[in-house]
Backbone as JSON, one array per atom type, in Angstrom:
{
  "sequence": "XXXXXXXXXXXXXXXXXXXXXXXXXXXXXXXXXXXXXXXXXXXXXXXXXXXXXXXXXXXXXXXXXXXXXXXXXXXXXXXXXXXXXXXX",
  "N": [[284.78, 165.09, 38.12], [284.5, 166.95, 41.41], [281.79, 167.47, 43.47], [281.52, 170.52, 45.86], [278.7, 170.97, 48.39], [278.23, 173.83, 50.5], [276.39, 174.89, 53.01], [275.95, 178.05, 54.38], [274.33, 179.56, 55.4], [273.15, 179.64, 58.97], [275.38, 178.36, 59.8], [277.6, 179.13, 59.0], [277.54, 181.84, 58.68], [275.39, 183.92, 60.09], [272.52, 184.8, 59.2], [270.38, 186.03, 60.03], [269.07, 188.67, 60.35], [269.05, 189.81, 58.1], [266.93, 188.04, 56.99], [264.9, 188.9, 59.05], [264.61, 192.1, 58.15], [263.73, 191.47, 55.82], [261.31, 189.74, 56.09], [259.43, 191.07, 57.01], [259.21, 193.4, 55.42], [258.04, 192.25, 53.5], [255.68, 191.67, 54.85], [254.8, 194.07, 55.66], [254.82, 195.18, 52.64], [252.21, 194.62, 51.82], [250.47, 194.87, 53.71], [250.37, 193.99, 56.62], [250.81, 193.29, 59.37], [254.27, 194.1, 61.2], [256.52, 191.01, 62.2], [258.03, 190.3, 65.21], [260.48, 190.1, 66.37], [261.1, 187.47, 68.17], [258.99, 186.37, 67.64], [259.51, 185.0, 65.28], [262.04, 184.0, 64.91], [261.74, 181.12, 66.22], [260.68, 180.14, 63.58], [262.84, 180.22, 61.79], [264.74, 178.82, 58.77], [262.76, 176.13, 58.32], [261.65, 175.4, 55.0], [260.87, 178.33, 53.18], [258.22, 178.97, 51.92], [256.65, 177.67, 53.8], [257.16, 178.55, 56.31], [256.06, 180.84, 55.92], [253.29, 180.42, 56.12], [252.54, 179.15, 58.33], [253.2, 181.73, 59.7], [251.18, 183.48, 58.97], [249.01, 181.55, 59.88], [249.01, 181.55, 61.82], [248.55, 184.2, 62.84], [246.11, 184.67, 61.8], [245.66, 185.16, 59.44], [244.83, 185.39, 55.86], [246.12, 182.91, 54.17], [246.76, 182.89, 51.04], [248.02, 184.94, 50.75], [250.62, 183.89, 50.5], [251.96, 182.99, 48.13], [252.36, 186.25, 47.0], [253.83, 187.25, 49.36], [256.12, 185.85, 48.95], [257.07, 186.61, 47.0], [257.61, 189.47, 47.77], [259.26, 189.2, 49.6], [261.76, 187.67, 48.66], [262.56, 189.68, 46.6], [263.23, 191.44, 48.65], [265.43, 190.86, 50.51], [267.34, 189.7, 48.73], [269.07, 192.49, 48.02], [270.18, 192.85, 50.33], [271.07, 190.49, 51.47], [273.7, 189.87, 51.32], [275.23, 191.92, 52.65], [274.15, 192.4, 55.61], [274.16, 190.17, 56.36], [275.96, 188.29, 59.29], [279.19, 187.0, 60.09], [279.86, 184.12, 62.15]],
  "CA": [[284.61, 166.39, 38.72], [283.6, 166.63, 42.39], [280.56, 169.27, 43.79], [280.74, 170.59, 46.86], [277.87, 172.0, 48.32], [277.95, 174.44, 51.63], [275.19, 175.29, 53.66], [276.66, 178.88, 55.36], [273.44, 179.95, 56.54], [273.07, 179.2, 59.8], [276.37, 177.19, 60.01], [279.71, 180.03, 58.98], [277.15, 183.27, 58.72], [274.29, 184.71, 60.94], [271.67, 185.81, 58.45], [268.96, 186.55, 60.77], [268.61, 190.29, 60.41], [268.46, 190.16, 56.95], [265.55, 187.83, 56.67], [263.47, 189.83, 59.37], [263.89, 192.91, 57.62], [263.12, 190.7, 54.21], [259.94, 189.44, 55.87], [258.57, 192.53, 57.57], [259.36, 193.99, 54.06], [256.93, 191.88, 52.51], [254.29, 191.9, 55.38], [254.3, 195.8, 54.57], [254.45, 195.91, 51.0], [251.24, 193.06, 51.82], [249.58, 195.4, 54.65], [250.07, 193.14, 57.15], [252.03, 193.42, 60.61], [255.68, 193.01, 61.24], [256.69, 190.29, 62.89], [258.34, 190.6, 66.16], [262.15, 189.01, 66.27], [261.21, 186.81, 69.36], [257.68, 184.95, 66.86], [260.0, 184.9, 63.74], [263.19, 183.05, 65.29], [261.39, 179.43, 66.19], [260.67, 179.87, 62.2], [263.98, 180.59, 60.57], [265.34, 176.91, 59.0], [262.14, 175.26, 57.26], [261.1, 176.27, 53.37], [260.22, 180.01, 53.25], [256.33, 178.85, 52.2], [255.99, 176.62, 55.35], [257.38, 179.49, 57.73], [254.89, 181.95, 55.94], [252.05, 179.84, 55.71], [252.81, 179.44, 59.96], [252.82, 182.62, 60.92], [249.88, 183.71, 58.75], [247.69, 180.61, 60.52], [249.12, 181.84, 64.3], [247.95, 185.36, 63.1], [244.39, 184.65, 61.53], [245.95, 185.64, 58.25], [244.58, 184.34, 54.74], [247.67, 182.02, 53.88], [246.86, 182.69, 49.77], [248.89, 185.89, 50.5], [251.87, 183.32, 50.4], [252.9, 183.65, 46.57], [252.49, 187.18, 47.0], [254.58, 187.23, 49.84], [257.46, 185.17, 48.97], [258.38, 187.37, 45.78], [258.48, 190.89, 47.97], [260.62, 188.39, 50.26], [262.84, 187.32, 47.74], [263.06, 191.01, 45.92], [263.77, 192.81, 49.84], [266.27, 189.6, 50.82], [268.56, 189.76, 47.72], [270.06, 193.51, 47.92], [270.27, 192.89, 51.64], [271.21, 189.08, 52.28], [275.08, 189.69, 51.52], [275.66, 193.21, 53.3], [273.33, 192.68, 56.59], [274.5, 188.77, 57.51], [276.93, 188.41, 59.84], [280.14, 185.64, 60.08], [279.76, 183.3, 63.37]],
  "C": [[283.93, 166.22, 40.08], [282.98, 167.79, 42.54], [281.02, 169.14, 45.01], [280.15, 171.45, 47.3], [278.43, 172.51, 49.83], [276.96, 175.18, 52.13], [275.89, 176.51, 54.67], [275.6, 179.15, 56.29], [272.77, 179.01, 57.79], [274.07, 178.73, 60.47], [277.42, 178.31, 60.51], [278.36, 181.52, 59.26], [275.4, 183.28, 59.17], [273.11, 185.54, 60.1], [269.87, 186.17, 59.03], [268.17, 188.06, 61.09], [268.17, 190.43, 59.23], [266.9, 189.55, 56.88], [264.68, 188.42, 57.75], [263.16, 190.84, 59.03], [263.15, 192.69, 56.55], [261.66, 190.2, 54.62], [259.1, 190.38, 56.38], [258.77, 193.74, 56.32], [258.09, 193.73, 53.38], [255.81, 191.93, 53.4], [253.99, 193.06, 54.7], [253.8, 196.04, 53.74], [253.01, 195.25, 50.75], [250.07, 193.61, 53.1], [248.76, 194.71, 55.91], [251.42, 193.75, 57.98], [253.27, 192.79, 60.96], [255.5, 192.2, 62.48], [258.1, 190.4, 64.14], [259.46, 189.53, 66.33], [261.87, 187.67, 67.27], [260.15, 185.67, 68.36], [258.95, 184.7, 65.8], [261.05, 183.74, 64.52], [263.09, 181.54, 65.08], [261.09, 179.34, 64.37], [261.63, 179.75, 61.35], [264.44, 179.12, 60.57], [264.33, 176.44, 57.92], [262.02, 176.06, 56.31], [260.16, 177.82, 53.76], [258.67, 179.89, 53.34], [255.94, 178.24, 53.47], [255.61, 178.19, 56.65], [256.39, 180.76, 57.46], [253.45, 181.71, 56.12], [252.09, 179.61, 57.79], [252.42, 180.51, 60.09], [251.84, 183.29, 60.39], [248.68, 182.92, 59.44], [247.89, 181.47, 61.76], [248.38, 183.32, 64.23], [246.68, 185.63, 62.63], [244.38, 185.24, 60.39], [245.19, 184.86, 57.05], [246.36, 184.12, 53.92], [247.39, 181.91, 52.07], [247.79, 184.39, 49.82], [250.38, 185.6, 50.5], [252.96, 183.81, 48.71], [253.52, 184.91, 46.71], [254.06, 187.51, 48.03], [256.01, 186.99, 49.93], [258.39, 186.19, 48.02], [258.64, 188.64, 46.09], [259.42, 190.09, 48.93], [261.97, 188.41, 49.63], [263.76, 188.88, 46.88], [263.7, 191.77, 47.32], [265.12, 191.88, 50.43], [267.45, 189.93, 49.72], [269.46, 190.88, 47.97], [270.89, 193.47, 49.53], [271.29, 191.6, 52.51], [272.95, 189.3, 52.64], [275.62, 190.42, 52.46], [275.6, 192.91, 54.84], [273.9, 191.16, 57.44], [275.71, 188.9, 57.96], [277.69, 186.9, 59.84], [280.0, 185.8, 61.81], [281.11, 183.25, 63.45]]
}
């Protein structure tokens, strides 16, 4: 049997709207300020905890609001990821 895997994001489809409304979702629901498309960009690419645990240090955030963070990420990201990304 062969696998193969595909990596779209980034590559065939543009999902960069979804995850800034998905992480300015969870700042919110986390009472914390959205992030501004121009800081977020240089982040999109490494592991979700890295890129949150970033822009909580650059903003003088406590970086234990990561857990928290990731799962309104993950819950505002899902209904959104398929609809909102765009094909390159």
């Amino acid at each position: 049997m062969d696998t193969y895997l595909f990596d779209v994001d980034g590559t065939l489809v543009d999902s960069r709207q979804p995850i800034l409304l998905a992480l300015n979702s969870a700042m919110s629901r986390n009472g914390l300020a959205a992030v501004p498309p121009d800081q977020l960009w240089r982040h999109v690419g490494p592991p979700l905890q890295l890129t949150l645990e970033t822009l909580l240090e650059e903003r003088g955030e406590d970086t234990a609001l990561v857990p928290l963070l990731i799962n309104d990420y993950r819950a505002a990201y899902q209904p959104i990821s398929v609809e909102l990304a765009a094909t390159y």
